[in-house]
C-alpha positions in Angstrom: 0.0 0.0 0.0 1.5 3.2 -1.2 1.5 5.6 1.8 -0.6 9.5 1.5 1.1 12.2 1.2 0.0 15.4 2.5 2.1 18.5 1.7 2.5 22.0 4.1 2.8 25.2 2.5 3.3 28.8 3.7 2.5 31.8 2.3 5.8 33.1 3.6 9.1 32.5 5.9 8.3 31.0 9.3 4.2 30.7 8.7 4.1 28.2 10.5 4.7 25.2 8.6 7.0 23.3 10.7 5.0 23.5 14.1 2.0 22.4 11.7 3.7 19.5 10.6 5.3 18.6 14.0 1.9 18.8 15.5 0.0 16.4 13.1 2.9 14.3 13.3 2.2 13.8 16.4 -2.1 13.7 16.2 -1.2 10.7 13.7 0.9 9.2 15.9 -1.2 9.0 18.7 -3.9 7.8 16.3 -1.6 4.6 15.4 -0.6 5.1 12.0 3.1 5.0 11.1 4.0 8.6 10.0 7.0 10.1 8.8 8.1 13.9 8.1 10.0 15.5 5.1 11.2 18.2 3.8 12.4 18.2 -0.1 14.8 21.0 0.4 15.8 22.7 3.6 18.2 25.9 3.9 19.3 26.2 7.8 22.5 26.3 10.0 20.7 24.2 12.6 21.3 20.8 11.8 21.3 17.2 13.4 23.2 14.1 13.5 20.9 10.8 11.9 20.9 7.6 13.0 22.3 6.3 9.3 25.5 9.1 10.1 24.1 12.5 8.1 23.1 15.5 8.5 19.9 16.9 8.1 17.5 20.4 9.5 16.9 20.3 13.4 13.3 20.6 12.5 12.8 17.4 10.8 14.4 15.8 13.7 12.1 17.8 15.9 9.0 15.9 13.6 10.6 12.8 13.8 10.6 12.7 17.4 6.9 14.1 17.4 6.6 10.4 15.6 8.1 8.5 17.2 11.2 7.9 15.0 14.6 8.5 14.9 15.8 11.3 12.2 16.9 9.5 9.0 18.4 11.2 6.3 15.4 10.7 4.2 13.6 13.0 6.2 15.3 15.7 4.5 17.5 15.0 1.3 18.7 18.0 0.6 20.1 20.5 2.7 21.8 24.2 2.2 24.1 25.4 4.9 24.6 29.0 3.5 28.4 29.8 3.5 28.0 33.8 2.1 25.2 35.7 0.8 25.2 33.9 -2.7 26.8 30.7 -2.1 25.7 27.1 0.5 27.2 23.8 1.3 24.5 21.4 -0.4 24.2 18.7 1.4 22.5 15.6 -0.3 21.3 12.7 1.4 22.9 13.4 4.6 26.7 14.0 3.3 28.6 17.4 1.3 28.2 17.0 -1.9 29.3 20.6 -3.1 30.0 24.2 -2.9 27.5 26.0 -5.0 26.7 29.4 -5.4 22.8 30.0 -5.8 23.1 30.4 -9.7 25.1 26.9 -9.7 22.6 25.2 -7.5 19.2 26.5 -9.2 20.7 25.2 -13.2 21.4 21.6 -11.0 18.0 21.1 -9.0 16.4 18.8 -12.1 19.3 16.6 -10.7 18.9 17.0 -7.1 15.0 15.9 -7.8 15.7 12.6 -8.6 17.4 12.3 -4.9 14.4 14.0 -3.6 12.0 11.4 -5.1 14.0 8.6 -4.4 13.8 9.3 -0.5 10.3 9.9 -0.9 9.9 6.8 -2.0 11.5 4.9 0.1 9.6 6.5 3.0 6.2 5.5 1.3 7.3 2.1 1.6 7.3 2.4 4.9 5.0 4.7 6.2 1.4 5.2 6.3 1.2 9.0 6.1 4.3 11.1 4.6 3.7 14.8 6.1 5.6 17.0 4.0 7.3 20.7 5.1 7.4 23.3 2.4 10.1 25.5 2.2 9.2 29.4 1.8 6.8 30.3 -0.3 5.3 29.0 -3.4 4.9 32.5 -5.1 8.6 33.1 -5.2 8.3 33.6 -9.5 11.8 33.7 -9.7 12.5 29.9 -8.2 8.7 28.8 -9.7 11.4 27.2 -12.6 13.0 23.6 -11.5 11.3 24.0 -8.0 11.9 21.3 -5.8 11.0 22.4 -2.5 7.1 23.6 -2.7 4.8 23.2 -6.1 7.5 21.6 -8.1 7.6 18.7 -5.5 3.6 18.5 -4.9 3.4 18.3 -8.9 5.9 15.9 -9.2 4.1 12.8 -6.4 0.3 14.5 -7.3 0.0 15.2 -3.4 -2.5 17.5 -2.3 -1.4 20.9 -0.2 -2.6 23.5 2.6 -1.5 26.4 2.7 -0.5 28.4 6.1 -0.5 31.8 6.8 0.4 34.2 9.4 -2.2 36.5 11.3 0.3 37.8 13.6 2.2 39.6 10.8 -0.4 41.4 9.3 -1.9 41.3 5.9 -3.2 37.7 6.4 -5.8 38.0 3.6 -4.1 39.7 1.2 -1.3 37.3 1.6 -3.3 34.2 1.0 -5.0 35.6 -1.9 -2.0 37.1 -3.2 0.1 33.6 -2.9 -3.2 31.2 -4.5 -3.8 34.2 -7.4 0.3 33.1 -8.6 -0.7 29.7 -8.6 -0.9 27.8 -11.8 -4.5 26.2 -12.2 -2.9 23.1 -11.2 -1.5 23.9 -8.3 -4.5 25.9 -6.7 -6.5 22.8 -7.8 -4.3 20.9 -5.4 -4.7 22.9 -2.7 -7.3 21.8 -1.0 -7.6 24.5 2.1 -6.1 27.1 4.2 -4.7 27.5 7.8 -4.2 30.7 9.9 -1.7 30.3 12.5 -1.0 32.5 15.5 -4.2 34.4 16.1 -4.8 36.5 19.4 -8.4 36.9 20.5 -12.2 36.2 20.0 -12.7 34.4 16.5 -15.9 35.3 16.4 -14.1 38.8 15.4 -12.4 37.1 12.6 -15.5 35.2 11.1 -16.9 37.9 7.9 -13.2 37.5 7.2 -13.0 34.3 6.9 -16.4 34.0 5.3 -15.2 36.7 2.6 -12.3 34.6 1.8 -13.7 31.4 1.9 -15.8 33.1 -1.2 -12.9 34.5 -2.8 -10.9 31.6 -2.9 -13.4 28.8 -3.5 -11.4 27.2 -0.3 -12.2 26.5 3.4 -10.0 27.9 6.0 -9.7 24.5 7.6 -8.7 26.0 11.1 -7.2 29.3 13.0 -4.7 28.1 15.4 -4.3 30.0 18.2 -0.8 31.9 19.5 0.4 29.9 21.8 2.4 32.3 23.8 4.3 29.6 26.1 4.7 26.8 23.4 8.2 25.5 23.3 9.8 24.5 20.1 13.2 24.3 18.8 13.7 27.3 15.9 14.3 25.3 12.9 16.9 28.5 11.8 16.7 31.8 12.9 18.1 33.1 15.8 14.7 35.0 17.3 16.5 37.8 20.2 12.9 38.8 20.9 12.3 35.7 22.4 15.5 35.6 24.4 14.3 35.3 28.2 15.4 38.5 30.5 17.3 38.5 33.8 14.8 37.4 36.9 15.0 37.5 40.7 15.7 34.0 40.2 19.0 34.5 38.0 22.2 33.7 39.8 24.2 33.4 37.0 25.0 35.2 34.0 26.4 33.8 30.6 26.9 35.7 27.2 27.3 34.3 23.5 28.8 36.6 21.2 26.0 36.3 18.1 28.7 35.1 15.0 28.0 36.0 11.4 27.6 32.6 10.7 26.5 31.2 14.4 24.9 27.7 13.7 23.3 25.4 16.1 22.2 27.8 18.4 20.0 25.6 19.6 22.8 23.9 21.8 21.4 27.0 24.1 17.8 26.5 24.7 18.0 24.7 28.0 20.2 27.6 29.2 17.3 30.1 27.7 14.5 28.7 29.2 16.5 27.7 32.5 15.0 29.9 35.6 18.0 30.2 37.6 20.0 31.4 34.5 20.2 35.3 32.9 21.2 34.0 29.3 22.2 36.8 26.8 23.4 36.7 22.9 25.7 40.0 22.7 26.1 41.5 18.9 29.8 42.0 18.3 29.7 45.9 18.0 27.4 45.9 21.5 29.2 47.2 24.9 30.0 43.6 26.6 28.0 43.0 29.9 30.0 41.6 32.8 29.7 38.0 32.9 30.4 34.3 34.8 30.6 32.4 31.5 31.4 33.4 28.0 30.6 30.8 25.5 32.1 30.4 22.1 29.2 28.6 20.0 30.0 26.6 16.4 30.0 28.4 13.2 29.8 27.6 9.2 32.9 30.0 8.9 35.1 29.7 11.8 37.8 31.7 10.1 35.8 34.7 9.1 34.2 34.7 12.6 37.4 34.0 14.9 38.5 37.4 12.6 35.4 39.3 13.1 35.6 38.3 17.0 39.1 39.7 17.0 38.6 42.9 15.3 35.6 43.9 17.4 38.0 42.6 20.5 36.4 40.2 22.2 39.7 38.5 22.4 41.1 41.2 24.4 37.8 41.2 26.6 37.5 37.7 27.2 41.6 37.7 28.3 40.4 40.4 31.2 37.1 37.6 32.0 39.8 35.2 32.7 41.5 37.4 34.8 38.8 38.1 36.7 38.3 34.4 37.5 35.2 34.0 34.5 34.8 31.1 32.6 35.4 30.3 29.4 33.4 27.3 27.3 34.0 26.2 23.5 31.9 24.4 21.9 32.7 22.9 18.2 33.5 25.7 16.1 34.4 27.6 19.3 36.1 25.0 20.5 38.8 25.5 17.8 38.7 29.1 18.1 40.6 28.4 21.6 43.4 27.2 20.4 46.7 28.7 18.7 45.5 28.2 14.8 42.9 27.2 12.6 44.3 25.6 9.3 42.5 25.7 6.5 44.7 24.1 3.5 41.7 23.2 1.1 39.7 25.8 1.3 36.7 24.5 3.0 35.1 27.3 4.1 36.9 30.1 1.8 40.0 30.4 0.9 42.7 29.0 1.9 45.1 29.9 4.6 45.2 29.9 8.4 44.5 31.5 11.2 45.9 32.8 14.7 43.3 31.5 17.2 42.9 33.2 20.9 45.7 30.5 22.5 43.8 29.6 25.7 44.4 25.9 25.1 47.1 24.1 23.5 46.0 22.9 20.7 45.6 23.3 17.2 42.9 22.6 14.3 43.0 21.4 10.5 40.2 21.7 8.5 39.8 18.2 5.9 37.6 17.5 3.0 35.5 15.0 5.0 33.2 16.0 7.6 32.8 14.4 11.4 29.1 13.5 11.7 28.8 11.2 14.9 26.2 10.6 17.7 27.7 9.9 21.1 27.1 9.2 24.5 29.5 9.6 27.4 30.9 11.3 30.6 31.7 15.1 31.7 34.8 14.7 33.7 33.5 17.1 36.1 30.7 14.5 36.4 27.3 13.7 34.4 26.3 11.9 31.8 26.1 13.6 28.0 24.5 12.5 25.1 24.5 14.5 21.8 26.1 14.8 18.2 29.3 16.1 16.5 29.1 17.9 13.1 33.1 19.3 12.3 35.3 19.1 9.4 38.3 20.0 11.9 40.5 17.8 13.4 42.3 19.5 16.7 45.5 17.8 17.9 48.1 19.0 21.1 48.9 18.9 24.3 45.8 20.2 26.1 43.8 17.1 24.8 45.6 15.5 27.3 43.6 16.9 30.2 39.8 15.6 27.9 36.4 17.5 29.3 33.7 14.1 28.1 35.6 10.4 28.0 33.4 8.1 25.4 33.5 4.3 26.1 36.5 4.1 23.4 37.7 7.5 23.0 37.8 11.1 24.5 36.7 14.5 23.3 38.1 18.1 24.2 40.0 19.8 26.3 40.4 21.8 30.0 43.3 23.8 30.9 45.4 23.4 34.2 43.6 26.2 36.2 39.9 24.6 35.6 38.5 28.3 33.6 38.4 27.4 30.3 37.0 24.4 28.6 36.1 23.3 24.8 34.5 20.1 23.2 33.1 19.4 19.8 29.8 17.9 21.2 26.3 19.7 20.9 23.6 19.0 22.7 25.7 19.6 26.0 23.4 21.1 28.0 20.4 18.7 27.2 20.9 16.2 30.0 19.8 17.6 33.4 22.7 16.5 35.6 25.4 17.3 32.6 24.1 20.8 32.8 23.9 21.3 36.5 27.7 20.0 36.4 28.8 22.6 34.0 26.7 25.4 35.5 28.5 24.3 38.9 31.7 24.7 37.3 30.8 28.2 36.0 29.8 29.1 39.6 26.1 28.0 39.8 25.9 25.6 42.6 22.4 24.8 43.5 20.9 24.5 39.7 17.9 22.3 38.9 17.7 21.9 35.3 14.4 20.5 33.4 14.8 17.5 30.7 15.4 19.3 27.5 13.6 15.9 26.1 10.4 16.0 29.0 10.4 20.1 27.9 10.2 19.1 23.8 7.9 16.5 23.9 5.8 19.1 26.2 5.6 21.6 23.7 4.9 18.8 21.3 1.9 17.8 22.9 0.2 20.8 23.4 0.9 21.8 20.0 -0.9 18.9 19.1 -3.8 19.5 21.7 -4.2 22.5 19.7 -4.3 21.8 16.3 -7.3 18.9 17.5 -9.2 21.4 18.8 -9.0 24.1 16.2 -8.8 22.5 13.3 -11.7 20.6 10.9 -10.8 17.4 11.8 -13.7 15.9 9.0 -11.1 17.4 5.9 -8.5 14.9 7.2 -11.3 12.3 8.0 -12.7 12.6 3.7 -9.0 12.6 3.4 -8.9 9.1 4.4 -6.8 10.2 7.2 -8.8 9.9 10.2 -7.5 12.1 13.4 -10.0 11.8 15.7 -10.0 10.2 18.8 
């Protein structure tokens, strides 16, 4: 039996569509069937580690937990890890494939669809329900031509669409007309409703709206989902300040992240966020530097280029006085290598080549190679608590200071702390995620009565009342003629 495909549109950027997915995911789940996300073509710096060793978006893991799975790289077959303003990484099938710039990429999609199909595929033989994760918008005229990612992709498996919009932005009507009116007659045939996500208030306001439209467009608004102020979700990209939580009465410790050019996996961060006892703050380069217990250096897609723009804006010179003071210093991947003396890059991985002096707080030094780490692990803090998380590096760091490692694995080690116990770096995300890892490490940077939340219990909260949401504002009997039954 070849499984349904249902496909999730926006009208724009950060709609909505991966919350909508991630909650169905999870309705379906619940309901028994065996479901399964994807996304044809995803364009983030988040990423995760899959259980077949690639790389894929952190919001198609996020889905496949909602189901039940682990990520797989078919989840998400093609991924851009943007490198400059006109240029990614594409990533296909979980491993590098190339540099492209954007011109490069669009003239080769007609061969990246054939690895998009193939994964869809194989998931349909596998799955009962395929919930598929647009990418943008499909009214984007100038990438309507070998589209993989939204119409191009719905046309290509005849799968039917909803389109999501945002009420919250403004213009909600205008932008659902405006998106279905560049349609081709196909492809608004195909679409078979709408959604309005993040509304505040009474309906009952919004109903000759929605009756107008429904008119307009020939289409029912199958739901309006509510904004769901406290919902918790990772950010499948974008690094949202607004949403960064301010200093409390409960604070009792304060760490800063410079915010990189090319910061990725940010989300390493979200337990600190969201943790009570912690004031957690992303500092721009060019901003005055607050006074801190712990500065952390997070990964980047250009370590390079961001080591340099750390040093010219000098936060090297800053974070030698932190030490002095007795602060803390943490590296994480990308950051990681920034702590040492130099960053080689003899192929050119991420720019040209060459190398670069590194701040020289730990003895060690890093080489950039043509083949990229991607590894799930499990181990040991050596100041105590059990990790779990991913690695995702093309550098390979080597010297003294990995002598003194900060996480032992069953067969090997990872990172490095220096003699007087201020500064440590690892390549592992995810290090905060496990409650008594993170209550270690927030001990160490002078925090000694922390009580840290699951970052798995938290997700799979936010999971479920997303999906307590979507059942009780959206038409339920659509899905049910469908022939994919979400009721209880």
């Amino acid at each position: 039996m070849t499984a349904k495909t249902l496909m999730i549109q926006g009208t724009t950027s950060d709609a909505g569509k991966s919350a909508i997915v991630t909650g169905l995911c999870r309705i379906l789940k619940r309901q028994g069937y065996r479901v399964a996300p994807f996304k044809p073509q995803n364009m983030a710096l988040n990423s995760a580690v899959t259980c077949d060793g690639g790389e894929i978006g952190r919001a198609q893991a996020v889905q496949a937990q909602a189901c039940g799975l682990k990520p797989h790289t078919d989840m998400n077959p093609v991924l851009l890890k943007p490198s400059s303003d006109i240029g990614s990484q594409v990533i296909i099938n979980g491993k590098v494939h190339a540099q492209m710039t954007a011109v490069e990429y669009h003239a080769y999609k007609p061969t990246v669809m054939k690895s998009v199909l193939a994964a869809h595929q194989r998931l349909q033989e596998n799955y009962d329900v395929i919930l598929v994760e647009g990418a943008g918008s499909p009214a984007e005229i100038n990438l309507r031509e070998n589209d993989i990612a939204n119409m191009g992709f719905a046309e290509a498996v005849d799968c039917s669409v909803l389109l999501v919009a945002d009420i919250d932005r403004g213009g909600v009507f205008a932008s659902l007309l405006g998106t279905l009116e560049l349609l081709s007659t196909s492809e608004r045939q195909r679409t078979k409703g709408v959604i309005i996500n993040r509304f505040r208030g009474d309906v009952a306001l919004l109903q000759s709206g929605l009756d107008w439209l429904e008119e307009r467009i020939k289409k029912p608004v199958l739901g309006v989902v509510p904004y769901l102020k406290d919902l918790y979700l990772e950010a499948e990209d974008s690094l949202n300040i607004n949403l960064q939580k301010q200093s409390s009465t409960a604070a009792m410790i304060n760490i800063i992240v410079p915010r990189l050019p090319k910061l990725s996996n940010h989300t390493d961060f979200d337990v600190l966020q969201h943790h009570p006892q912690v004031n957690f703050q992303y500092v721009s380069l060019n901003e005055a530097i607050p006074n801190a217990d712990l500065i952390i250096l997070l990964g980047s897609k250009s370590v390079r280029s961001d080591l340099q723009a750390l040093k010219e804006m000098g936060w090297d010179k800053h974070i030698n006085k932190h030490l002095r003071y007795g602060g803390k210093v943490l590296g994480i991947c990308g950051g990681y290598q920034m702590l040492g003396s130099s960053i080689h890059d003899p192929l050119g991985i991420e720019g040209c080549s060459g190398s670069e002096k590194g701040l020289s707080l730990l003895a060690l030094e890093t080489t950039l190679e043509a083949k990229k780490q991607l590894k799930t692990q499990q181990g040991v803090l050596s100041l105590g608590g059990k990790v779990a998380g991913y690695e995702i590096h093309s550098g390979i760091s080597s010297g003294e200071a990995l002598h003194t490692p900060m996480i032992h694995y069953a067969k090997h080690s990872d990172g490095a702390m220096s003699d007087d116990n201020q500064i440590m770096g690892c390549y592992l995300h995810g290090l905060f995620d496990q409650p008594t890892a993170c209550d270690q490490l927030l001990a160490w940077a002078g925090l000694h009565n922390a009580q840290t939340q699951s970052h798995y219990d938290r997700q799979e909260q936010g999971i479920n009342d997303l999906a307590d949401a979507l059942e009780a504002c959206l038409d339920l009997d659509f899905f049910v003629n469908s022939g994919i039954s979400i009721r209880k």
